[in-house]
C-alpha positions as CSV (number, residue, x, y, z in Angstrom):
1,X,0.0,0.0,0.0
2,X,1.3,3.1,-0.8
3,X,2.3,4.9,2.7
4,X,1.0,8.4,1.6
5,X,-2.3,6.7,1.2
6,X,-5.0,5.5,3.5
7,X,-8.4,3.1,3.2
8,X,-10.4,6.2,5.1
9,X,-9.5,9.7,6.0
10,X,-11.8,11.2,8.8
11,X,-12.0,15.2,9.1
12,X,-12.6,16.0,12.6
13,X,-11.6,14.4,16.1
14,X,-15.0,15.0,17.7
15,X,-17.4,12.3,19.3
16,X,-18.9,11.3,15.7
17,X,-15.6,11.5,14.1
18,X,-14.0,9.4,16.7
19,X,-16.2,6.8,16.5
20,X,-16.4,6.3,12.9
21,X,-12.9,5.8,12.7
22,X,-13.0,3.5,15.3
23,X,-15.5,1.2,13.3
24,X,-13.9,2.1,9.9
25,X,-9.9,0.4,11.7
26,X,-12.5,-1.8,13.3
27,X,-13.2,-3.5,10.4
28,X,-9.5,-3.1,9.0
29,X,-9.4,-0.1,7.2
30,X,-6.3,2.3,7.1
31,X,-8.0,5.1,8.9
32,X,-6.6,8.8,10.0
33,X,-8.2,11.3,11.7
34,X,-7.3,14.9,10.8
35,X,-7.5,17.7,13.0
36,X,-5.9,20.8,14.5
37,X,-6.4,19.9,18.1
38,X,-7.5,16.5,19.4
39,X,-8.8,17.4,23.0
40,X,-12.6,16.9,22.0
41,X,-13.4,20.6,23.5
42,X,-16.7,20.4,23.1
43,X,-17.5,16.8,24.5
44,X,-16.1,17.9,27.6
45,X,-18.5,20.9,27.9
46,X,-21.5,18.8,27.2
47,X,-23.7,17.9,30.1
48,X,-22.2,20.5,32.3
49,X,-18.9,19.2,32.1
50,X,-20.1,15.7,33.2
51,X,-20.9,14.7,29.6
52,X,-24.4,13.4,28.9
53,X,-23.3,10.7,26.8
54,X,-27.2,9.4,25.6
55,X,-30.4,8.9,26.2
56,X,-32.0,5.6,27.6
57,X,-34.8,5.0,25.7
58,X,-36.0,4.0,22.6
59,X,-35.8,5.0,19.1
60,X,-39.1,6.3,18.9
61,X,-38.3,8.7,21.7
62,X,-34.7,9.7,20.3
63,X,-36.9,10.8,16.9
64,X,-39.7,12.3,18.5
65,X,-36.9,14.9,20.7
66,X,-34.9,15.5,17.3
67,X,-36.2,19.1,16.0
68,X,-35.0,18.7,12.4
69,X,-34.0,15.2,10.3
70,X,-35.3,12.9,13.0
71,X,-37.1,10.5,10.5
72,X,-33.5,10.4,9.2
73,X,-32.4,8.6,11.3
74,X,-34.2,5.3,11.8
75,X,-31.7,3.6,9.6
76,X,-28.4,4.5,11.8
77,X,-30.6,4.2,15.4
78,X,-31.7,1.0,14.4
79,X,-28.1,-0.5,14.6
80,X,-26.6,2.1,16.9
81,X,-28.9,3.5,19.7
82,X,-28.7,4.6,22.9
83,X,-28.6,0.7,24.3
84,X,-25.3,0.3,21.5
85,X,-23.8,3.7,23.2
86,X,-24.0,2.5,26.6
87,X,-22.9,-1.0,25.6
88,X,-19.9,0.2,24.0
89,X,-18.8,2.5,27.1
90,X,-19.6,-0.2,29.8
91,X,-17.7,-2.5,27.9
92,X,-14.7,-0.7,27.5
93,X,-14.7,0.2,31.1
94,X,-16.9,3.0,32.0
95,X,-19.8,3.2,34.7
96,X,-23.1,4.4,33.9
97,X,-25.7,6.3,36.0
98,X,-29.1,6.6,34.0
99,X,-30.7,10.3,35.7
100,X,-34.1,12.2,35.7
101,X,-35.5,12.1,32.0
102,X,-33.4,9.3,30.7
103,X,-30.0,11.3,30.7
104,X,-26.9,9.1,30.5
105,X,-24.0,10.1,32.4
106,X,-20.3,8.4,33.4
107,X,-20.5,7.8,37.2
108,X,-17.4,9.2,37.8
109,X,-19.0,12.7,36.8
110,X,-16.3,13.6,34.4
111,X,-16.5,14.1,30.5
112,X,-13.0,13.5,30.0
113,X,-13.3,9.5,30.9
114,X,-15.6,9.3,27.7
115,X,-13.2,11.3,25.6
116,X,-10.3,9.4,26.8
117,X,-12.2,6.2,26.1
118,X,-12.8,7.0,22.8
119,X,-9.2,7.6,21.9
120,X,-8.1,4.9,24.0
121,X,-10.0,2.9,21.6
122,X,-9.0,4.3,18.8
123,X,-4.9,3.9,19.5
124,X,-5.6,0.5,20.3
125,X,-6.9,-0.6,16.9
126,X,-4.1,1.9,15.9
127,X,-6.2,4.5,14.1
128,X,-3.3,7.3,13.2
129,X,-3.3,10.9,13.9
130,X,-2.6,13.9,12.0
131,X,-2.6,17.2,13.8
132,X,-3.1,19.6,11.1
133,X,-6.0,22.0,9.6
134,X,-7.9,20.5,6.5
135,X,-8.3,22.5,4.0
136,X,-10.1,21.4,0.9
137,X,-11.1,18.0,-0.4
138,X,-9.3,16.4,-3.9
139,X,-11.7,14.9,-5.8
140,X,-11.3,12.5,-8.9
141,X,-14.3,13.5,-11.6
142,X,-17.3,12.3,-9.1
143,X,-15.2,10.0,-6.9
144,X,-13.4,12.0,-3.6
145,X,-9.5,11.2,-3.5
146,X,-8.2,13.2,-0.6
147,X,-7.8,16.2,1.7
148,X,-5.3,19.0,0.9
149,X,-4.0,20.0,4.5
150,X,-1.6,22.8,5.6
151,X,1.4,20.3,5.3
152,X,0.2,19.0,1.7
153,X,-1.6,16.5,-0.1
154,X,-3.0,13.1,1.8
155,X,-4.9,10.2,-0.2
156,X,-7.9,7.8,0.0
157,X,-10.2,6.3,-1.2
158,X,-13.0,7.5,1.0
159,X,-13.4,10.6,2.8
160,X,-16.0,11.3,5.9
161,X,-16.4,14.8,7.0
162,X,-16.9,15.0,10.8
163,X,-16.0,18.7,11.5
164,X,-19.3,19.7,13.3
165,X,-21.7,22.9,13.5
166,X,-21.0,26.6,14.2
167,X,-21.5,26.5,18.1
168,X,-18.7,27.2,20.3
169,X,-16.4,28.4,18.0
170,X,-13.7,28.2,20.5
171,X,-13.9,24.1,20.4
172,X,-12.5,24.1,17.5
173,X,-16.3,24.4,15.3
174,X,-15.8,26.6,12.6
175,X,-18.1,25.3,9.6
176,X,-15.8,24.5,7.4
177,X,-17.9,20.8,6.8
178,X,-20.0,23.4,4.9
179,X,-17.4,24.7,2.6
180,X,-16.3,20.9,1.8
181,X,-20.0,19.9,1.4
182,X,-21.2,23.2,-1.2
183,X,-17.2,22.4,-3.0
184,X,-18.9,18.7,-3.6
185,X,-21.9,20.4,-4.9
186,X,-24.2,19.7,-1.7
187,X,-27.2,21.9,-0.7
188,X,-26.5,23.7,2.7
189,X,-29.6,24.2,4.6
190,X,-28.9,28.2,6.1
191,X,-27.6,27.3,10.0
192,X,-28.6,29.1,13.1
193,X,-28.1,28.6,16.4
194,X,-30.4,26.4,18.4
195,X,-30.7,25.4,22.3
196,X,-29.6,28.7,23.0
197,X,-31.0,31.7,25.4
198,X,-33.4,34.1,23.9
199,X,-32.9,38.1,24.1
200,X,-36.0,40.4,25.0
201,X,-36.8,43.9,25.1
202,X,-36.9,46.1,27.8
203,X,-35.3,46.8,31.2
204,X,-36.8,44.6,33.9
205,X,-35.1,41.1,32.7
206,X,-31.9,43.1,34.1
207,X,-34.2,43.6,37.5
208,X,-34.9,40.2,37.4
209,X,-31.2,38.4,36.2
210,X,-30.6,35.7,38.3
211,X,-33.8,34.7,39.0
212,X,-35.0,31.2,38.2
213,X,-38.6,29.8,37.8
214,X,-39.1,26.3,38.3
215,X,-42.6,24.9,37.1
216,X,-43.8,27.1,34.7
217,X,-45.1,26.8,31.1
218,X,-43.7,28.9,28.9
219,X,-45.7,29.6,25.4
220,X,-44.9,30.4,21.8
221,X,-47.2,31.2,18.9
222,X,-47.5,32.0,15.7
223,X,-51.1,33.7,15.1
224,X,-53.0,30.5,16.2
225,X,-50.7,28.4,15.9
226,X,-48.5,27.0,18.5
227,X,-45.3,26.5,18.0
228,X,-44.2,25.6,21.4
229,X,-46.1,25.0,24.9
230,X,-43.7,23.0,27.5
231,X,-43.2,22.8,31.5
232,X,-40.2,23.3,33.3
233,X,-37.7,25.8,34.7
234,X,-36.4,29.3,33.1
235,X,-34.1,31.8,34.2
236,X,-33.7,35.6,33.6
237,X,-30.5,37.0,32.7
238,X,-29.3,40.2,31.8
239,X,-30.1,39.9,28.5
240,X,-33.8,38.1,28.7
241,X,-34.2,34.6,29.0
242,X,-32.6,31.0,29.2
243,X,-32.4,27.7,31.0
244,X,-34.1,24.5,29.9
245,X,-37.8,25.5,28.9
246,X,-35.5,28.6,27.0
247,X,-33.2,26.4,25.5
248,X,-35.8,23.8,24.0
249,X,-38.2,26.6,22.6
250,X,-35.0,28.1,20.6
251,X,-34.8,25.1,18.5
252,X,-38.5,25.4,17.6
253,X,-38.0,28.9,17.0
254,X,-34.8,30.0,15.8
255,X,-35.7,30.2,11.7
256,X,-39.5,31.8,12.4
257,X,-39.6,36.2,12.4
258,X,-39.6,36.9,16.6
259,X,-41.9,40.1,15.1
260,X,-44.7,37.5,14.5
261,X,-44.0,35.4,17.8
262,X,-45.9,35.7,21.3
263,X,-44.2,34.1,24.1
264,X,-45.6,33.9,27.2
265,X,-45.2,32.4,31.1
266,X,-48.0,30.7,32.6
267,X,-46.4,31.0,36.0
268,X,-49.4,28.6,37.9
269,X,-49.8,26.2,35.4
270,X,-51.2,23.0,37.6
271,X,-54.0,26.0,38.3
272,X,-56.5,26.4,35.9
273,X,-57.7,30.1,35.9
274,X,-60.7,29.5,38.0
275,X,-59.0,27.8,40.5
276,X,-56.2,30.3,40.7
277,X,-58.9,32.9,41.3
278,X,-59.9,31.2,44.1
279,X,-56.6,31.0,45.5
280,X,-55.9,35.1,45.0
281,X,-59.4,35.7,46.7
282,X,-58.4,33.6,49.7
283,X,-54.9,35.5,50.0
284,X,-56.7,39.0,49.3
285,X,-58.7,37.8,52.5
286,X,-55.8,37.0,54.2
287,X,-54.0,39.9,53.6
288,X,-56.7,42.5,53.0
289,X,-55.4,45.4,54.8
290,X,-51.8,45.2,53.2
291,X,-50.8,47.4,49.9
292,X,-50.6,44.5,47.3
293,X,-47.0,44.9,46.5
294,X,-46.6,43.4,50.3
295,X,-49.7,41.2,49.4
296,X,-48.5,38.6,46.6
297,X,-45.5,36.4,48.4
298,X,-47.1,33.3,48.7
299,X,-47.7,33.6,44.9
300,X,-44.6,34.7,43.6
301,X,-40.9,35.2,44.1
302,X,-40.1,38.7,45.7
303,X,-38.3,39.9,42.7
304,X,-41.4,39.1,40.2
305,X,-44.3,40.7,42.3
306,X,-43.8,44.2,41.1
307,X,-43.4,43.5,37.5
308,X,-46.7,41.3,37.5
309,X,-48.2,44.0,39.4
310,X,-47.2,46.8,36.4
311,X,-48.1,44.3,33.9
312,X,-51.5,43.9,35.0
313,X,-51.7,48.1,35.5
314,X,-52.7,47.9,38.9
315,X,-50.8,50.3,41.4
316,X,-48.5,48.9,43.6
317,X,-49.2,50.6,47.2
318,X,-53.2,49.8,46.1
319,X,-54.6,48.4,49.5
320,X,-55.9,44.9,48.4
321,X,-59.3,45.7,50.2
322,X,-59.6,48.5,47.4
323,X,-58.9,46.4,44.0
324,X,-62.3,45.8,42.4
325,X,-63.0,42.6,40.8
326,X,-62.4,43.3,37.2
327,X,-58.4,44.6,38.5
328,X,-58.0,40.8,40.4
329,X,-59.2,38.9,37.2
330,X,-56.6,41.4,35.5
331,X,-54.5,40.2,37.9
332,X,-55.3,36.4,37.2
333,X,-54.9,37.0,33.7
334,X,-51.5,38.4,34.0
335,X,-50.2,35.5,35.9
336,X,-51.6,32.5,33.5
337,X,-50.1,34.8,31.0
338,X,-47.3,36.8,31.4
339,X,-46.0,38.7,28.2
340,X,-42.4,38.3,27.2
341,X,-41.2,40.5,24.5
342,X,-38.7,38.6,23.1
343,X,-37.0,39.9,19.7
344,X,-34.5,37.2,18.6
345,X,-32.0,34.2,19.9
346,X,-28.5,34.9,21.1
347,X,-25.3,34.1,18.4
348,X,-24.5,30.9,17.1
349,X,-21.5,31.3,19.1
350,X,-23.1,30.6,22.1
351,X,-25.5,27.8,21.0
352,X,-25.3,24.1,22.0
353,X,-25.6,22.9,19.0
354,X,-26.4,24.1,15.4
355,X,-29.7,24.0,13.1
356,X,-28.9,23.5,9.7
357,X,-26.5,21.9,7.5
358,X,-26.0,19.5,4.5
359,X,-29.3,18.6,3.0
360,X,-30.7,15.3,3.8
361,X,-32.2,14.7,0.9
362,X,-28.1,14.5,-0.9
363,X,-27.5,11.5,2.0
364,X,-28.1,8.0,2.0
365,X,-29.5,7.5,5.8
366,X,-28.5,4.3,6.0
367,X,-24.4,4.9,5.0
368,X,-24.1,8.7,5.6
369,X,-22.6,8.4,2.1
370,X,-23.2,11.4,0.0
371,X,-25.5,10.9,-3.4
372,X,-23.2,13.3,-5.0
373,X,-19.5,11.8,-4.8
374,X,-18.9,8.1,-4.4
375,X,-16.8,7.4,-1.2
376,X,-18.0,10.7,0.6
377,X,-19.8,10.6,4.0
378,X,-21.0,13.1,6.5
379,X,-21.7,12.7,9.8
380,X,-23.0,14.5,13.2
381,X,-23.2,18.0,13.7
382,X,-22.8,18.9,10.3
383,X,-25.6,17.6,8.7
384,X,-29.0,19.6,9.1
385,X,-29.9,17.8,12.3
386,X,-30.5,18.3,15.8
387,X,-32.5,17.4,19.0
388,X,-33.4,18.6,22.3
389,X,-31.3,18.8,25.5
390,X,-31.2,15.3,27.3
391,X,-28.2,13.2,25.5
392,X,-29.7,12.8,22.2
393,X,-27.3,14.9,19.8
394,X,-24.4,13.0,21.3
395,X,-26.7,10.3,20.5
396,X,-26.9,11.4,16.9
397,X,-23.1,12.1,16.7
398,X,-22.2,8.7,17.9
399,X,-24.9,6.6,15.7
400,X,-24.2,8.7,12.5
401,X,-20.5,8.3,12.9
402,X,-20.9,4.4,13.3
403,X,-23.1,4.5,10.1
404,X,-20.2,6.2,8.5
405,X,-17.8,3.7,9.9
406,X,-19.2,0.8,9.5
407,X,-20.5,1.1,5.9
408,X,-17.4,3.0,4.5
409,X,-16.1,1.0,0.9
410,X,-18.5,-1.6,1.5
411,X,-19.8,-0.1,-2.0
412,X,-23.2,0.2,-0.8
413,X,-25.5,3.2,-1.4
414,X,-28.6,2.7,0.5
């Protein structure tokens, strides 16, 4: 074999990457991975640093929590799901805890075990390593032949682009997957950032940064329609709003015009409104001769009383034996719905993970091999798929990259 050449070249040293080298040398293949820094930055900020590895469930539920491609991906899940992950961790060495929702975590707590598993795994097979910066793919007519790096020319006779999203550019995501995919005449779907926070207008999320909101229901819509209703925790910031309820609507939201969106809290939601009525009578009782700024704590958080109290245009230092009827259904109103004026999602520098990427429709599901150039795959981040929070776009990384591996110059399509 010529030593300049290998079977399989993979661009890109993250979790998807990693593993489809390791089933590409797995089944004998030459295989490299190219990168510019091999320290698998952003595994090791995933899951808060304690890396949520999966999801344990099924397939069904893996498809339903991805936002975009998740039909997609029957054909990888089916031979590499969250069972396959675990299984592959657990029997190279590594502990599993299974938490709230499903989430899959190392017991140990630490990311870096599953990163250094991973390479472990792949020395041992004796995957090789170049530490450089790819540049450009070679291609022969409709057939991909190599990848010109910064140090020169390296061949193969398959390719499989690995490089990730947009987010967190300082992991070592910088798009350029794209530039290989549009220079093999793919279709890249516009990316945007997605599990991110969402900014709002005005000044009182800066009075209210910090503060967290744990079951509450926060709404989107479209005109009628609703594009996302979910319950859960939220947090103010300085610049409007994040945390989990946040992060999820983002995805649902992130392509749609925020000057046609109407997000909204429901901050009682196991009340219905009648019921909650009830429940502000019985404190106006209780508290009748009090102004009804001092009036509201066994509702709310200190911090939010006077910014429901402005929103439902009732004055502050208003004794709650003066507020007539038609103010305390106001009042009722304002807390099953309390207006957010939100105006757009925060960079793609600061997203989890990235919507968009090369068009479905130009892959083959079952190989991640493109329908454009013989012997070219994509997998992970860099296709135009992603899921909620919970372990399931690690999932995706690590069942795409398998495809990729394991179906690599078997010369089959679908």
């Amino acid at each position: 074999m010529n030593p300049d050449k290998y079977d399989v070249i993979v661009i890109g040293a993250g979790p998807s990457g990693m593993m489809a080298a390791i089933f590409a040398k797995g089944r004998g293949l030459s295989t490299t991975v190219i990168d510019d820094d091999f320290h698998m930055k952003k595994l090791l900020l995933t899951g808060k640093g304690r890396c949520n590895l999966t999801n344990n469930c099924n397939v069904q539920k893996i498809v339903l929590n991805t936002v975009r491609g998740g039909k997609f991906l029957y054909s990888s899940l089916s031979e590499f799901s969250s069972a396959e992950i675990m299984g592959f961790f657990t029997e190279r060495g590594d502990n599993l805890v299974t938490e709230r929702g499903g989430r899959v975590f190392p017991a140990s707590g630490k990311s870096h075990d599953i990163a250094k598993t991973l390479i472990s795994e792949a020395e041992k097979l004796g995957v090789t390593f170049i530490q450089d910066r790819a540049k450009s793919l070679i291609f022969d007519e409709d057939k991909v032949s190599g990848v010109e790096i910064g140090s020169g020319s390296i061949y193969s006779d398959a390719v499989i682009v690995a490089t990730g999203g947009l987010s967190y550019p300082s992991t070592g995501s910088r798009g350029e997957g794209y530039k290989f995919a549009r220079r093999a005449g793919h279709h890249v779907v516009d990316t945007a950032p997605s599990l991110v926070g969402i900014v709002c207008r005005g000044e009182f999320y800066k009075r209210l940064s910090g503060l967290s909101l744990r079951n509450v229901e926060l709404s989107v819509k479209k005109g009628k329609k609703q594009l996302f209703l979910e319950r859960g925790e939220m947090l103010f910031t300085d610049f409007g709003i994040s945390g989990p309820l946040v992060l999820s609507a983002s995805a649902y939201v992130t392509y749609e015009n925020f000057k046609e969106l109407e997000f909204s809290i429901d901050l009682k939601p196991a009340l219905s409104w009648e019921v909650l009525d009830k429940r502000v009578i019985r404190d106006f009782v209780k508290y009748s001769n009090r102004e009804l700024q001092n009036g509201l704590g066994d509702l709310l958080p200190k911090s939010m009383i006077p910014e429901v109290i402005v929103t439902a245009e009732i004055e502050p230092n208003r004794r709650i034996n003066e507020i007539t009827a038609e103010s305390r259904r106001k009042l009722v109103d304002t807390l099953k719905s309390f207006p957010l004026s939100a105006k757009g999602t925060r960079s793609i520098s600061e997203a989890v993970v990235t919507a968009g990427g090369v068009d479905l429709k130009e892959i083959y599901p079952k190989t991640m091999m493109s329908k454009k150039i013989s012997e070219l795959y994509f997998c992970g981040e860099v296709l135009n798929i992603d899921a909620l929070t919970g372990g399931y776009n690690l999932t995706i990384a690590f069942s795409t990259g398998a495809a990729a591996g394991r179906n690599v110059l078997k010369g089959e399509l679908k």
